[in-house]
N, C-alpha and C positions, 0 to 999 in steps of 0.2 A: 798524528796530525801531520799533514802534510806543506811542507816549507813552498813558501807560495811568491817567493820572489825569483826574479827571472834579472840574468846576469848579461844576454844578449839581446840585443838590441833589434837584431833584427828576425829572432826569435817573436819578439813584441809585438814588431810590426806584424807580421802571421797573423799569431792570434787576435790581435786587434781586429783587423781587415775581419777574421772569421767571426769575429763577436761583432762588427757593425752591418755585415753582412745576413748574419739572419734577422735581425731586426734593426729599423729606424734606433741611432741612439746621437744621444747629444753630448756638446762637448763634457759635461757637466757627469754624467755618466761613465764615458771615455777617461776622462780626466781621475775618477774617482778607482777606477782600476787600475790604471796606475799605479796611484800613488798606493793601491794597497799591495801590489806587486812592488813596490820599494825601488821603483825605479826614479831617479836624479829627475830635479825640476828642468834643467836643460835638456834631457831626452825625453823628457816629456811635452817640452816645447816643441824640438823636433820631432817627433813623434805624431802629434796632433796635425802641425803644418803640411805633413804629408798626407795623415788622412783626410784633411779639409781640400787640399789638391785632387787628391784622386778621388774626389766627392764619395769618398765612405761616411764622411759625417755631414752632412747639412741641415742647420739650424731650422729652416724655415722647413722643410721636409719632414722635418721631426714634428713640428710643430701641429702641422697638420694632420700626420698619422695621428699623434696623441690626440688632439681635437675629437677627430672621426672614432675612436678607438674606443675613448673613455664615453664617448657620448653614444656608440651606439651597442657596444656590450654593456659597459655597466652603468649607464641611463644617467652618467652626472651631469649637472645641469653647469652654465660657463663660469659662474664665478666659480667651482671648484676646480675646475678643469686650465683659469687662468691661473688660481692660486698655487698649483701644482707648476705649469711651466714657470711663473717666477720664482719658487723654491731650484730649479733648475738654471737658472741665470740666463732663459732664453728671452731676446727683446722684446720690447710694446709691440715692435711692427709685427715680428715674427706672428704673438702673440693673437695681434690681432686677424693676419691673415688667415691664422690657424682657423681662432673663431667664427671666421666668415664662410669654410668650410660647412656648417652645422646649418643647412636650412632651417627659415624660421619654423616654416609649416609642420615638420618633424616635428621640429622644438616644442611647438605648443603643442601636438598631438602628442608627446610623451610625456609633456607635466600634465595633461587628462591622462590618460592610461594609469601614470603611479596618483595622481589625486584618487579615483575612482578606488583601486586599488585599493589604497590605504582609507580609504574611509570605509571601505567594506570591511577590512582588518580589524579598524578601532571600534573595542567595545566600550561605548560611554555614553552614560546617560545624558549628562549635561551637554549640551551642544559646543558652548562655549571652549570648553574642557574640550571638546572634541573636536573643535576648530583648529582649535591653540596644538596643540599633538601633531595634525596634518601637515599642520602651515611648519615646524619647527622640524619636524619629519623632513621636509622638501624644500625646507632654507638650508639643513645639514646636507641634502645630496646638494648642494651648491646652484638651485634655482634663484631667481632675482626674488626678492621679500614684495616689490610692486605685483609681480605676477602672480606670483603664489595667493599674497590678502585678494587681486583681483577675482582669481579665479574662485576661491571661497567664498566670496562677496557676491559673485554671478549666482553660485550653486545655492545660494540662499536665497538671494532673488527666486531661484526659478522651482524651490519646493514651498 
């Protein structure tokens, strides 16, 4: 096993820069490496105040990469995708700028695609039974529950 604490400091800074550098990361992130590198709350104060200077880490930048990222690889819908940045301590604003990123039009054309999807999936006699699966399906990838009952409520209408 290898000893994974680092004794210089600006050793740190290095590899920080090179981990914020391939990818968008947040404080929260940054800060968590750290502390597993075992390096003092005071160089990690200083440490951070530098990356935030030299724009290696910016909140709202992240915020928005995530946005875009989670919603257009792996299809999550925004309340999961919010739920995730406040697990991360990034602000309402950030938060929300992030979200505004996600056109709606996408948006509602990819809760059709995974509805469609998934109701061709579920094998279920009962309707009900097989609404309720959908709808609970595409509440867990983190779509709004008004859109979700709406759109199953349209697709009944319309058979």
């Amino acid at each position: 096993m290898t000893n994974n604490r680092i004794y210089n400091i600006k050793v740190a800074i290095e590899r920080l820069k090179k981990f914020c550098s391939i990818q968008d990361r947040c404080q929260h992130d940054v800060v968590n490496k750290m502390r597993n590198w075992g390096l003092s709350q005071n160089s990690q104060d200083h440490i951070l105040e530098i990356l935030i200077q030299e724009n290696y880490i910016d909140e709202l930048r992240y915020a928005k990469s995530f946005c875009k990222g989670k919603f257009n690889i792996k299809k999550w819908g925004k309340n999961k995708i919010k739920y995730e940045l406040k697990n991360k301590n990034i602000s309402k604003n950030c938060i929300a700028e992030g979200l505004n990123e996600i056109d709606d039009y996408s948006y509602l054309n990819t809760l059709e695609k995974i509805y469609k999807k998934k109701k061709d999936n579920t094998i279920e006699k009962n309707i009900y039974v097989k609404n309720n699966k959908i709808a609970r399906f595409l509440i867990s990838k983190g779509f709004e529950s008004n859109l979700v009952w709406g759109k199953i409520k349209e697709k009944k209408c319309q058979n």
